[in-house]
KEVO-668833 format. One line per field, with one value per residue (C-alpha): residue in one letter; x, y, z. Coordinates in pm, whole numbers, plus 32768, in hexadecimal, padded with zeros to 4 digits. Example, Ala and Ser with C-alpha at 12.3 -4.5 7.8 and 13.67 -1.06 7.14 Angstrom:
<sites>
resn <- [A; S] $
px <- [84CE; 8557] $
py <- [7E3E; 7F96] $
pz <- [830C; 82CA] $
</sites>
This chain:
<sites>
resn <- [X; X; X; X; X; X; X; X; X; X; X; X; X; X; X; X; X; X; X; X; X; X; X; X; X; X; X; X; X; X; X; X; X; X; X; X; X; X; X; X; X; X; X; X; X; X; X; X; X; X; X; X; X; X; X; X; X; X; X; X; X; X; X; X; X; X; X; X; X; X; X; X; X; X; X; X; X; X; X; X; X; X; X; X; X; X; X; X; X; X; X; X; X; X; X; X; X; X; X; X; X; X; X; X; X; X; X; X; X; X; X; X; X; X; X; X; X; X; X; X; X; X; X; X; X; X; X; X; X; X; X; X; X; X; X; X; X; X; X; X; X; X; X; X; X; X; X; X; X; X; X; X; X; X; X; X; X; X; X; X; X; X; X; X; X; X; X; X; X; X; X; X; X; X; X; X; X; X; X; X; X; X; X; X; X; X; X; X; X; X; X; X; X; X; X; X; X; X; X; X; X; X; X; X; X; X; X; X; X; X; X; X; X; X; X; X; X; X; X; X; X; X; X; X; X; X; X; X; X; X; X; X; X; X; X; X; X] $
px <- [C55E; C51C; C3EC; C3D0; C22F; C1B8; C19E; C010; BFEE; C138; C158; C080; BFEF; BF39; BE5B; BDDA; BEB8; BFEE; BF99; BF86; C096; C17C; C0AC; C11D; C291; C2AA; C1C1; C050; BFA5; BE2B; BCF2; BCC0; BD71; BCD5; BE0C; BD88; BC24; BC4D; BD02; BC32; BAFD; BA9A; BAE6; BA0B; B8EE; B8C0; B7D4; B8AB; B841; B86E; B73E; B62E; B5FC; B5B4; B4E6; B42E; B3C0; B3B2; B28F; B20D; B1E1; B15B; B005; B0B9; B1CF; B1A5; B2F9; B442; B590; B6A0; B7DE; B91B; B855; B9A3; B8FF; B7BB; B87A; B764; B643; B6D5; B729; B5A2; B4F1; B542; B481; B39C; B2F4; B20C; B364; B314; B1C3; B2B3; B339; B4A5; B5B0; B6F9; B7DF; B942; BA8A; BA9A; BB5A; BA8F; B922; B9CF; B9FE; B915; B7D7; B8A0; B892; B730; B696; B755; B6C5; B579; B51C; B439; B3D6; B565; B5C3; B718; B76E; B8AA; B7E8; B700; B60D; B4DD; B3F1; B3FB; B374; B39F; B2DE; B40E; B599; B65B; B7C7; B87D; B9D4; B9A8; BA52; BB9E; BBD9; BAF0; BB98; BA9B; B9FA; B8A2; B7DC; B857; B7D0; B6B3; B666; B67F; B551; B3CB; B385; B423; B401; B2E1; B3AA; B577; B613; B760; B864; B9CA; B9E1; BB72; BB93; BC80; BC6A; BD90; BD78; BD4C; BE5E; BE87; BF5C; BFA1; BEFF; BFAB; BE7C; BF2C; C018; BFAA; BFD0; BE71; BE18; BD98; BCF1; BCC2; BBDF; BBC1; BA7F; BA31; BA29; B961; B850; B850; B84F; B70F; B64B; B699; B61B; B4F0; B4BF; B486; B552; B46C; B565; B693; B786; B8FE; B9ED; BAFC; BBB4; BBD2; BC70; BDA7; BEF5; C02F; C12C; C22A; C199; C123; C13E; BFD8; BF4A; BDFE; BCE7; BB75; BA92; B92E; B80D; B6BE; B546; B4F5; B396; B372; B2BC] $
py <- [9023; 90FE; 91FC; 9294; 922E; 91D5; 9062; 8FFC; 8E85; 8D91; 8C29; 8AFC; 8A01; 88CA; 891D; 8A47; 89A2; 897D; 8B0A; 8B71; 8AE3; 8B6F; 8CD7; 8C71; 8C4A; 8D91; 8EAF; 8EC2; 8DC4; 8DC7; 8EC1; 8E9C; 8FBC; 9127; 91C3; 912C; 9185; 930E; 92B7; 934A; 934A; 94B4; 9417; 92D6; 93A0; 9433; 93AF; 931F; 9262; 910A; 9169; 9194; 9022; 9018; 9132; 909B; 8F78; 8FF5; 9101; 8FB9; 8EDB; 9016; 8F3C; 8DFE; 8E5C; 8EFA; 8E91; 8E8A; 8DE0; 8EB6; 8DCC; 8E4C; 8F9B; 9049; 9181; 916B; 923E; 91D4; 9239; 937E; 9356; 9308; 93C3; 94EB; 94A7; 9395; 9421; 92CF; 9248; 92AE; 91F8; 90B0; 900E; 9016; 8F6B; 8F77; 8E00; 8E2C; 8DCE; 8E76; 8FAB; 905E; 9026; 90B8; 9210; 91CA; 91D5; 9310; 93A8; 9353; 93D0; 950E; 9547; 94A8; 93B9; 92D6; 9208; 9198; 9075; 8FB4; 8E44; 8D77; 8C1D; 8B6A; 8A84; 89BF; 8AAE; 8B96; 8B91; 8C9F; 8CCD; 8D3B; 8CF3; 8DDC; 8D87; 8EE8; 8EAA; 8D91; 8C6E; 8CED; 8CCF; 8C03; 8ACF; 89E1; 8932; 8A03; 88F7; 8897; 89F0; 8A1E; 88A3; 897D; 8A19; 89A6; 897A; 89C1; 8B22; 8B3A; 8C3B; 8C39; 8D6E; 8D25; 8E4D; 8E91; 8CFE; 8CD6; 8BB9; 8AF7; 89D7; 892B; 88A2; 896E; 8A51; 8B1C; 8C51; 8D55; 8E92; 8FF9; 90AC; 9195; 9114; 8FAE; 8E8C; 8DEB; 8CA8; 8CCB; 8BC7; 8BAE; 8A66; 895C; 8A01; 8877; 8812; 8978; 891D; 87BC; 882B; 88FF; 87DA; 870F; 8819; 87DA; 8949; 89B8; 8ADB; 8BDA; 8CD8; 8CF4; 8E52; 8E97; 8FB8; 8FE2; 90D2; 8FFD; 8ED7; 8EBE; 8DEF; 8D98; 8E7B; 8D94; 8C6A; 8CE8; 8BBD; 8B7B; 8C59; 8D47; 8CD9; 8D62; 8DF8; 8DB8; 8DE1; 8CF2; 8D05; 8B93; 8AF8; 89C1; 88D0] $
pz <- [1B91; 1CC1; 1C84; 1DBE; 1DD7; 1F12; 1F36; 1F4D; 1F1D; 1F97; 1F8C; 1F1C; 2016; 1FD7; 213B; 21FE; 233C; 2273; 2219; 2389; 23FC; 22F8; 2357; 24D2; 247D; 23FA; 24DA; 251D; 2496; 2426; 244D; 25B4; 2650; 26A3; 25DA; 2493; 24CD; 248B; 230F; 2230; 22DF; 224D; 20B9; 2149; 2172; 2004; 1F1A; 1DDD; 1CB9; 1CFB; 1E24; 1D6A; 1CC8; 1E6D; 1E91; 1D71; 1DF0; 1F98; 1ECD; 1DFD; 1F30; 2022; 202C; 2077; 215F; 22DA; 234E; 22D2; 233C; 22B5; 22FE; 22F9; 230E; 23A5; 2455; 23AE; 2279; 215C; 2260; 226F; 20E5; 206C; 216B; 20DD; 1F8E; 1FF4; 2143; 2164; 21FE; 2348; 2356; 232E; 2447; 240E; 24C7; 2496; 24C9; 24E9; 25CA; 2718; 2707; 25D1; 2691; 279F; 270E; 260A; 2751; 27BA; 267E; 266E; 27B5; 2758; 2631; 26A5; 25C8; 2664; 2567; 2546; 2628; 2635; 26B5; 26B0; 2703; 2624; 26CC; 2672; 270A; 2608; 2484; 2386; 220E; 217E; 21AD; 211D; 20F1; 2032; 2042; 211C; 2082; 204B; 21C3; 2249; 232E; 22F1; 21F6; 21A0; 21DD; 2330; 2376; 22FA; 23E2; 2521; 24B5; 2527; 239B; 226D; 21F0; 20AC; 200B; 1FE8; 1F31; 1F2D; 1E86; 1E4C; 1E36; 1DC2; 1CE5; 1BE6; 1AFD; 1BC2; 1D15; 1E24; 1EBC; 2002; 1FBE; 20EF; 20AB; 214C; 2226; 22DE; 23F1; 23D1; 22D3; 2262; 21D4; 209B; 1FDB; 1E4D; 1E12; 1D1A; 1C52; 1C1F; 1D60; 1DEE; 1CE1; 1D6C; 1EE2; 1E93; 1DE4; 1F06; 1FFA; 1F60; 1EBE; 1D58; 1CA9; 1BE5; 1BD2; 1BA4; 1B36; 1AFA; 1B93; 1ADA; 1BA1; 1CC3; 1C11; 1C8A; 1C4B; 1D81; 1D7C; 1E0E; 1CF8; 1BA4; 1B07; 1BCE; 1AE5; 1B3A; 1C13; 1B99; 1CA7; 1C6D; 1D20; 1D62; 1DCD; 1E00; 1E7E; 1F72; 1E99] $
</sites>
């Protein structure tokens, strides 16, 4: 039955490549254009609930963290987002990892507004170590496995908050997700296998919270069910 709602979530992949090459076939594909950086930046920048299990624990680790790593930072939207409440954020050293195109205007946006403690890279290298990696949102659309980047690294961040994780008691599926003009992988993991993965990495979950309101189910495949989204402060061991 047609309902005339905007189509969010289409198709079910078994891979993030499989994903983006369906996305290719049909428009822009992926985050990695300047046209998709603008999409809701403003709505990015807004403190909402499911940020504050993150402020939490950024305000419980102030003595133990100088740096952070915020990947998949887009334009350094949750600086802007818990500065505003927490002012010790701009005694961190905050930089920003993400593709090309968004640390491009994401610097721009930054001189302008002059906020020097906000810095921006799209390379990862082994001269460089962090106390905390902070993944919000991250996961979803991330192209490689999070281990294999957090290995580019000099050493293995003490402290991983990872939030807005999408998972599923099923294998893992790559759905397309609308962001403006483009088509982006999106992935919903095995929870199983994302416990596993963080074991392995060699780090210890003592937190962990649900959000609800960003679970969300394939528009194009319902039969998939809901994903949950839930967030995690985890400790290297």
């Amino acid at each position: 039955m047609m309902t005339g709602r905007p189509v969010r979530f289409q198709g079910a992949f078994a891979t993030y490549q499989q994903a983006l090459e369906a996305a290719k076939r049909r428009g822009m594909a992926g985050y990695d254009h300047e046209g998709v950086a603008d999409v809701a930046f403003d709505v990015m920048c807004q403190l909402v609930p499911w940020d504050y299990p993150v402020l939490f624990w950024i305000s419980r680790l102030q003595s133990e963290i100088g740096s952070v790593l915020d990947a998949g930072g887009h334009m350094g939207t949750k600086y802007r987002a818990f500065r505003r409440i927490y002012p010790p954020t701009d005694q961190l050293h905050w930089t920003v990892y993400d593709l090309p195109a968004i640390v491009r205007i994401g610097e721009k946006r930054a001189l302008a507004e002059g906020l020097g403690a906000l810095s921006f890279t799209s390379h990862l290298d082994k001269g460089r170590s962090y106390d905390l990696f902070l993944g919000s949102g991250l996961l979803q659309y991330l192209d490689v496995p999070l281990p294999d980047l957090i290995a580019r690294l000099e050493t293995p961040p003490r402290h991983l908050i990872l939030n807005k994780v999408a998972l599923r008691e099923g294998r893992t599926i790559v759905t397309l997700e609308r962001i403006g003009p483009a088509l982006v992988p999106y992935q919903m993991r095995n929870e199983s296998a994302f416990l596993s993965m963080i074991s392995a990495m060699g780090y210890e979950i003592r937190d962990r919270w649900k959000i609800p309101s960003l679970s969300h189910a394939i528009d194009t495949h319902p039969e998939h069910g809901m994903s949950e989204s839930a967030g995690f402060y985890c400790k290297l061991r």
